[in-house]
C-alpha positions in Angstrom: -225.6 -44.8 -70.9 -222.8 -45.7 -68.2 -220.6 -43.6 -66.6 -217.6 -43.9 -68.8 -219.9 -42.5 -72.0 -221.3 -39.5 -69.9 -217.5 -38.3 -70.4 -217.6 -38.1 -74.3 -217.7 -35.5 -76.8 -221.3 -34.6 -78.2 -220.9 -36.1 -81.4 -219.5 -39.5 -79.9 -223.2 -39.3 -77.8 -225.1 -38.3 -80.9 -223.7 -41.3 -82.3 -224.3 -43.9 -79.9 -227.8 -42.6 -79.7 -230.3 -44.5 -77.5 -228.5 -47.8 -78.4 -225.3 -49.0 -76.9 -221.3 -49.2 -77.9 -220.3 -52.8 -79.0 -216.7 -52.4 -79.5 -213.6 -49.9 -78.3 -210.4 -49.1 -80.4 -207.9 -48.0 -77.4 -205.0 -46.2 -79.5 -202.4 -44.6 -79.5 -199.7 -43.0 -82.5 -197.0 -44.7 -83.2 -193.5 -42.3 -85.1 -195.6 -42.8 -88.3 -198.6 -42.1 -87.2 -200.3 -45.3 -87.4 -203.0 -46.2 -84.9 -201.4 -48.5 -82.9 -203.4 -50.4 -79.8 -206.3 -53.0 -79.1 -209.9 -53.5 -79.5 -211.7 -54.7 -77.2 -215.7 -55.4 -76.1 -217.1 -51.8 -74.6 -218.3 -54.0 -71.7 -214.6 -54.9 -71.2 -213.6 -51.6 -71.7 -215.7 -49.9 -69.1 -214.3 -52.9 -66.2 -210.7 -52.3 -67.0 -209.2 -49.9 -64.3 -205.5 -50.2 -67.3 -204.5 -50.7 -70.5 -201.4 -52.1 -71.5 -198.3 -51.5 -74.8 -195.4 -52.3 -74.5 -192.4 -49.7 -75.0 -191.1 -50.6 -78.6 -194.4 -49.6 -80.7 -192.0 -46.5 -80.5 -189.1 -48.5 -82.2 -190.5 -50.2 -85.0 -189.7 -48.8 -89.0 -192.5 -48.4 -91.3 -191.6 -51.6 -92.9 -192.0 -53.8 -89.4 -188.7 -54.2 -88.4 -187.3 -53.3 -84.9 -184.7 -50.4 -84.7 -181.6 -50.6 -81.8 -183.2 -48.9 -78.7 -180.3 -45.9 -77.9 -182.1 -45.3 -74.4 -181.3 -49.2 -73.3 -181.7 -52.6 -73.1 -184.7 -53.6 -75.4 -186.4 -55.3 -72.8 -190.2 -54.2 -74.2 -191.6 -52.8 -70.6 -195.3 -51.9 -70.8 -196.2 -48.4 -71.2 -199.7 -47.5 -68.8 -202.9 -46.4 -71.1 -204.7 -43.7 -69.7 -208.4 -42.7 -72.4 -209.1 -39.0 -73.1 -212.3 -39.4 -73.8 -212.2 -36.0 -74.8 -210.1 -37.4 -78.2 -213.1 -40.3 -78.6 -214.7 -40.4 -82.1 -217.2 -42.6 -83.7 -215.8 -45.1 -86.2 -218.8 -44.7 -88.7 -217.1 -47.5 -91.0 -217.7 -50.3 -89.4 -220.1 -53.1 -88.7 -221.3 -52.7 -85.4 -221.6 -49.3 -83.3 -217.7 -48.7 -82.5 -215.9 -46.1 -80.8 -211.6 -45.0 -81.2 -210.1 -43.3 -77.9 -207.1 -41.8 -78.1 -204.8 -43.0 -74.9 -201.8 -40.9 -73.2 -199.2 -42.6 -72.6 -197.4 -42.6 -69.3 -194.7 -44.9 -67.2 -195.2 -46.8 -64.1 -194.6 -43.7 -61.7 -197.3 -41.7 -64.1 -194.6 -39.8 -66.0 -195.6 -38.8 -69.8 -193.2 -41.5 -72.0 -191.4 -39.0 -73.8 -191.1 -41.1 -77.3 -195.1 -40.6 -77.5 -195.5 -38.5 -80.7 -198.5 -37.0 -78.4 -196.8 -36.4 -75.3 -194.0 -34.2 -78.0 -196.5 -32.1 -79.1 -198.2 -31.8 -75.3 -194.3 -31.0 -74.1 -193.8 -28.0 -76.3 -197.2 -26.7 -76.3 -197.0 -26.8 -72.6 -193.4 -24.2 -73.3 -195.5 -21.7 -74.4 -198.0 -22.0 -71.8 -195.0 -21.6 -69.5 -194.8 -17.6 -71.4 -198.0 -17.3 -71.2 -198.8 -17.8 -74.7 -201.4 -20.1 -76.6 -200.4 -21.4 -80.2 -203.0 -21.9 -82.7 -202.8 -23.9 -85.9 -204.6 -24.5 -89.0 -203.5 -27.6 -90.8 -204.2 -28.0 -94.7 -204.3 -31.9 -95.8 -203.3 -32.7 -99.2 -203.7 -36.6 -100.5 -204.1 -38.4 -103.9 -206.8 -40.8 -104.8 -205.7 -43.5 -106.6 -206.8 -46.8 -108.6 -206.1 -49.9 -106.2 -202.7 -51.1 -106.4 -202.0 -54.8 -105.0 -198.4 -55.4 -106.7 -196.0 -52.7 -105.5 -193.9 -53.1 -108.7 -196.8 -51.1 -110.9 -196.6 -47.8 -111.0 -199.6 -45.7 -109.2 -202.5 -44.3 -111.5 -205.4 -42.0 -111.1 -208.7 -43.3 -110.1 -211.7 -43.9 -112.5 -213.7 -41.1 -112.4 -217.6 -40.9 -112.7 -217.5 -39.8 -116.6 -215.6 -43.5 -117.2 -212.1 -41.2 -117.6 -209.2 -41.5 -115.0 -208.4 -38.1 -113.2 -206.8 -35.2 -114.8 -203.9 -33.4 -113.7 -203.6 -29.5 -114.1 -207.3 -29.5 -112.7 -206.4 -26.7 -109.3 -209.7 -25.7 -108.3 -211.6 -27.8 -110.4 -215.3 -28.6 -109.2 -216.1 -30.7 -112.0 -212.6 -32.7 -111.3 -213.9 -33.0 -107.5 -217.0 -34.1 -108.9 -215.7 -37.1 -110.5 -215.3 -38.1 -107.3 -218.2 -37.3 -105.6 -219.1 -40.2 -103.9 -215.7 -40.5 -102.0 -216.2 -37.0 -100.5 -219.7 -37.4 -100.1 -218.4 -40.6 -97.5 -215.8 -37.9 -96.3 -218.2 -35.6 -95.1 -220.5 -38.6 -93.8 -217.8 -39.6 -91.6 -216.6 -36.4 -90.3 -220.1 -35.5 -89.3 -220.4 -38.6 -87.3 -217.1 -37.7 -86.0 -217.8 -34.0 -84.8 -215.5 -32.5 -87.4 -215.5 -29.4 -88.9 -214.6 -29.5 -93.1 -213.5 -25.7 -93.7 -213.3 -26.8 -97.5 -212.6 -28.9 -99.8 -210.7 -28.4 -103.2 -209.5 -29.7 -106.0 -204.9 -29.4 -106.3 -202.5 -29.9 -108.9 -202.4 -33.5 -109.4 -204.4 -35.9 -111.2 -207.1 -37.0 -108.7 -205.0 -34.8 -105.8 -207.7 -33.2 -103.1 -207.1 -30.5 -100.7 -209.2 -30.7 -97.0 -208.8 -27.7 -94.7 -209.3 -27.5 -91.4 -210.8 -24.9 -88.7 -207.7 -23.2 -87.0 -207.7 -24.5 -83.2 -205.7 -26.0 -80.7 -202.9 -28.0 -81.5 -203.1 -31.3 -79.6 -206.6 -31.1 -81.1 -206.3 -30.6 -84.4 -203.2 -33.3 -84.6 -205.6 -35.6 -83.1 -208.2 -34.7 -85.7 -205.8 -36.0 -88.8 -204.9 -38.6 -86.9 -208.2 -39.5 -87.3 -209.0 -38.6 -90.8 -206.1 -40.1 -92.2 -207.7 -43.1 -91.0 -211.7 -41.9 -92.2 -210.4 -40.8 -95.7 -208.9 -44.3 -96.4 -211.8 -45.6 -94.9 -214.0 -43.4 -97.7 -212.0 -44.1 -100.3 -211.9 -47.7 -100.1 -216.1 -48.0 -99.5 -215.5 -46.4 -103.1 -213.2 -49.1 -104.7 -210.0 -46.7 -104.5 -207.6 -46.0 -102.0 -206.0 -42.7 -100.6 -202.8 -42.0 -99.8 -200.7 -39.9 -97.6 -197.3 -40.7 -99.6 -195.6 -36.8 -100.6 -195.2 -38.2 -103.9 -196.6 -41.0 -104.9 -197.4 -40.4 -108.8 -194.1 -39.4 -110.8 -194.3 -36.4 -112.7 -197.0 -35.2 -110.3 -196.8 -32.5 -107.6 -196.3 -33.7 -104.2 -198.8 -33.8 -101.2 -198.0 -31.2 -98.1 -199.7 -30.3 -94.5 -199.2 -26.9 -94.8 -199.3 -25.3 -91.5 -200.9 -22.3 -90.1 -199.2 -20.3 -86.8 -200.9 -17.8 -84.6 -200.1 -17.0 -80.9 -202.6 -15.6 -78.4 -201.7 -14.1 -75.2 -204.0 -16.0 -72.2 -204.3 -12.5 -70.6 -204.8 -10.0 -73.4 -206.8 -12.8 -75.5 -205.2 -11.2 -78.2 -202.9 -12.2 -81.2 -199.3 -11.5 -79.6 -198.0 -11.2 -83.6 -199.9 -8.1 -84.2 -200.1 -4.6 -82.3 -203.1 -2.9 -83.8 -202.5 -3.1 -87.4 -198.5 -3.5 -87.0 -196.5 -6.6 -86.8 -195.2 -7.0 -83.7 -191.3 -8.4 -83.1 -192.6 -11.5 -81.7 -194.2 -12.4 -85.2 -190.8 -11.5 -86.8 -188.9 -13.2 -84.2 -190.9 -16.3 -85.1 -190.4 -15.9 -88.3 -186.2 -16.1 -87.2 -186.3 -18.9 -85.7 -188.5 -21.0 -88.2 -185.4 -19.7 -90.5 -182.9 -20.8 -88.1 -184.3 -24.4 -86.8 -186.4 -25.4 -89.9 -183.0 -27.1 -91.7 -183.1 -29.4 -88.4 -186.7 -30.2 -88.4 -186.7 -31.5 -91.9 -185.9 -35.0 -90.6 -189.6 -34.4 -88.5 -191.4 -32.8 -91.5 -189.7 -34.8 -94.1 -189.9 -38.0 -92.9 -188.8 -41.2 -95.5 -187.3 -41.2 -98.6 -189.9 -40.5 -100.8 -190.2 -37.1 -98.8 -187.8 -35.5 -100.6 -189.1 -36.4 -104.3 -191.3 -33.5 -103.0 -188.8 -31.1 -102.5 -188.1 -30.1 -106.7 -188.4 -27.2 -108.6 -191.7 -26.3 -110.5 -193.7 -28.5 -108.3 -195.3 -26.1 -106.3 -193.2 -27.0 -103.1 -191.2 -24.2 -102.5 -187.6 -25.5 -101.3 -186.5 -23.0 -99.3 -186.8 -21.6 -95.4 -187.5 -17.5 -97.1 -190.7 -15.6 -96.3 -192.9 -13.3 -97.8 -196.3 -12.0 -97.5 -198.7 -13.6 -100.2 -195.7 -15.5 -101.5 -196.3 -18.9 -102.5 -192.7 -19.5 -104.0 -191.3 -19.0 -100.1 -191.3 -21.8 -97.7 -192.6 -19.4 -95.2 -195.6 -17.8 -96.6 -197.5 -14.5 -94.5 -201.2 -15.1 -95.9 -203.5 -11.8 -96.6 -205.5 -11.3 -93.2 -206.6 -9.2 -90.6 -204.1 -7.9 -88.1 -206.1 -10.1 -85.6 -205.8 -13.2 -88.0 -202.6 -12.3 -88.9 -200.4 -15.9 -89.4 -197.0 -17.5 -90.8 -197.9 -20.7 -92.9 -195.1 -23.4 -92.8 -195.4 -24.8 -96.9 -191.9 -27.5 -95.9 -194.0 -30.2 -94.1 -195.3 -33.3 -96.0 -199.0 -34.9 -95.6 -196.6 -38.1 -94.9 -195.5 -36.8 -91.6 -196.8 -37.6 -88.1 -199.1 -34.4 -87.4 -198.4 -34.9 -83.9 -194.7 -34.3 -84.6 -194.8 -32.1 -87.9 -196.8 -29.7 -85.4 -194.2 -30.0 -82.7 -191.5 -29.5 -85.0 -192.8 -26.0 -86.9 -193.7 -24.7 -83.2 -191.0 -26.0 -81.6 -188.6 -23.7 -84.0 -190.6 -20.9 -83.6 -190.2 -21.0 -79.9 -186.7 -21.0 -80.0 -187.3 -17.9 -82.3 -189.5 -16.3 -80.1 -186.7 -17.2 -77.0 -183.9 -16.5 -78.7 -185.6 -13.2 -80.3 -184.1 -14.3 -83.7 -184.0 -11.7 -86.8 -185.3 -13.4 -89.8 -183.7 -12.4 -93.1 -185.4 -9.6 -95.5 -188.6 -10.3 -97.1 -188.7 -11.7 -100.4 -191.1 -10.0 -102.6 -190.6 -11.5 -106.0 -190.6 -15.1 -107.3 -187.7 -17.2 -105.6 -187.3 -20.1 -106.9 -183.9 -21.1 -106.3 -182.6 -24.0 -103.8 -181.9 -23.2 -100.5 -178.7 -24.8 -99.6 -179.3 -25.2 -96.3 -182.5 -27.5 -96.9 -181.2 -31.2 -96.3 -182.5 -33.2 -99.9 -182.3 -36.5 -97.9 -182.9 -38.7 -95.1 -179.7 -39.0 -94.5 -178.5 -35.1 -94.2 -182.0 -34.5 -92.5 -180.7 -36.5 -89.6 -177.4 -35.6 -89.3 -178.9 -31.9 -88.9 -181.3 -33.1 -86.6 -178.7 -35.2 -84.5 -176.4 -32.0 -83.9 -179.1 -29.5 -83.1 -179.2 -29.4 -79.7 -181.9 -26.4 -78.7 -184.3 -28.1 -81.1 -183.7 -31.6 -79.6 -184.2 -30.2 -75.6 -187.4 -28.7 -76.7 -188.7 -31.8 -78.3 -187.0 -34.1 -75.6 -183.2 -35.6 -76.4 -184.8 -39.0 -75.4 -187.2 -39.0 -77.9 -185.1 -37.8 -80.5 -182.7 -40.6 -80.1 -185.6 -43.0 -80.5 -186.4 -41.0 -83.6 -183.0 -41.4 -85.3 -182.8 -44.6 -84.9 -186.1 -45.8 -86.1 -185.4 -43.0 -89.1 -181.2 -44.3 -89.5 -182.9 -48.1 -90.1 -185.7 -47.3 -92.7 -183.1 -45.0 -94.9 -180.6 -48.3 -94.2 -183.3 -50.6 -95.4 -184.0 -48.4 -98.2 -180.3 -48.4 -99.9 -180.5 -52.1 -100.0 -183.1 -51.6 -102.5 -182.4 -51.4 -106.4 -184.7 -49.4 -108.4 -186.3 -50.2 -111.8 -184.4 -47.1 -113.2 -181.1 -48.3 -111.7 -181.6 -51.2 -113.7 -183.1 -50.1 -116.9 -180.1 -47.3 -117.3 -177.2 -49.1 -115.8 -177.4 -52.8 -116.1 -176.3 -53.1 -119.7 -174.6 -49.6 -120.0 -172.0 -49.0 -117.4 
């Protein structure tokens, strides 16, 4: 091997084998998460002293277009590429032996460009390491297979299952519904070996050909660069299958949506201990993270809830509880306290969608319990029974989300005012984009009856 593959994870080694890279995927995350970058001969790769992007991969919509740039003229500078190879994963998929690296992203004095969704999560995780602390998450992925769909005007179905029938809703749990899909998961777990991941399960949900993956709690950069990556490997599966998955919070109607619930722990670096429990007892750091999810949730919306379709999510019945209340086993609460040990012990964020960035949607649920933890922020009392009424202070649309997000300013210093501006923007364009649209509904109800 040469020196640049010496620096790469095990199972990046394992893969290569005693043969030889042909190709390299430089990328890097774009606001929707997309894998943004260039591919490029590995004999090229290990030559190159830089890598090159320019600045407005960071201000284009989901749709292609270009957003304003609020930070100045939009002059498309090149941002530098610097590889972790310790984010390098096999790309099992393709043709020839090819390898993705994940780049950081810096400017030309070596500064970290603060619109990276990346270099957000790396700025507040590098907060708590100013207190001392070390956050650990445990991401949950929901996502639907579905039948291909080339014409955007049909509606999205279930996939044809292995008995010949399409997928079943009202299946949670189901292995004989996972099993109609078999070989999909079977390439899941393919993949993810061949990648170095660890599964920590895999389940049946709610919907009609809707599938749950868990993932080993860890480090937050980490496991953010881990969906990253299987967003990409599940479509990959899917589509060696003759379906595709999607990410979209709601992309059957009448069906449940898709979240990333999130897990929260903090360990102290000295003590090596969880800082939200005291022996068996919570601790006031646990409730005063607790606080400020309550407090700075509302204004992260715009983060966790990202497009339109986000909010189809967010309605009653549909197992997505629309609210910022927490209780302990409580699935009806946004903020759910699952049953664990004291040394386990965790807050589960249940607001974010499976269709935001994980680098930010992490950022965002630890960013506002930072400012708890800061701020030593109260959270309301426990809810013990069923709640399932709306929490008014939960924007129900892009539009709101921003505004919230535009005039919080503790949330926006901890994510970086710069990069929230870029956010906006991109965000004000895809929801302006969106009301140009008219829907089949508007027209079947009001074109001949108003």
């Amino acid at each position: 091997m040469s020196d640049w593959t010496q620096k790469l994870p095990q199972a990046a080694r394992d893969y290569i084998g005693t043969g030889r890279v042909d190709e390299v995927e430089c990328i890097v995350s774009d606001l929707a998460g997309v894998a943004r970058g260039k591919a490029m001969p590995a004999s090229k790769f290990a030559k190159q002293k830089s890598f090159f992007l320019p600045n407005s991969i960071f201000l284009q919509t989901i749709t292609g277009e270009w957003a304003d740039n609020p930070l100045g003229d939009f002059t498309e500078p090149d941002m530098i590429l610097i590889p972790d190879f310790s984010a390098a994963v096999a790309a099992p998929w393709a043709a020839s032996p090819t390898l993705q690296v994940i780049h950081d992203v810096v400017d030309d004095a070596g500064r970290m460009v603060p619109t990276a969704p990346r270099n957000v999560l790396k700025r507040v995780v590098e907060l708590y390491d100013a207190q001392g602390w070390k956050p650990v998450v445990a991401p949950e992925m929901e996502f639907f297979l579905v039948a291909r769909n080339i014409d955007p005007n049909l509606p999205v179905i279930p996939p044809m299952g292995r008995s010949g029938r399409r997928a079943a809703a009202k299946q949670a749990y189901s292995l004989s519904a996972v099993d109609e899909y078999g070989r999909v998961i079977d390439d899941i777990y393919e993949f993810a070996e061949a990648q170095g991941f660890e599964i920590d399960g895999i389940l049946q949900e709610g919907g009609s050909g809707q599938i749950e993956i868990n993932l080993a709690h860890g480090d937050p950069i980490e496991l953010a660069d881990q969906i990253f990556f299987f967003k990409r490997l599940i479509r990959e599966a899917a589509l060696r299958q003759d379906c595709y998955a999607t990410f979209m919070a709601k992309p059957i109607e009448g069906e449940p949506g898709s979240a990333m619930h999130i897990h929260h722990s903090i360990v102290s670096k000295d003590s090596g201990k969880n800082i939200f429990s005291d022996g068996r007892k919570e601790t006031p750091a646990f409730l005063h993270f607790i606080g400020g999810m309550q407090k700075y949730l509302p204004a992260a919306i715009a983060l966790l809830a990202p497009y339109v379709n986000s909010y189809r999510r967010y309605v009653p019945g549909f197992a997505a509880p629309i609210n910022v209340e927490w209780g302990r086993d409580n699935r009806t609460t946004g903020l759910r306290v699952p049953v664990s040990t004291a040394s386990a012990r965790r807050v589960e964020n249940r607001l974010a969608g499976m269709d935001c960035n994980p680098y930010l949607g992490i950022a965002a649920s630890l960013a506002c319990g930072y400012l708890g933890l800061m701020e030593k922020t109260e959270p309301r009392p426990e809810r013990t029974i069923e709640f399932t009424a709306n929490d008014d202070d939960i924007p129900l649309n892009l539009g709101d989300a921003l505004d919230l997000l535009a005039d919080c300013a503790p949330l926006q210093e901890v994510l970086s005012p710069d990069f929230c501006k870029v956010y906006e923007s991109v965000k004000r364009d895809e929801f302006k984009e969106f009301q140009q649209v008219i829907s089949p509904w508007e027209r079947e109800h009001l074109l001949l009856n108003v």
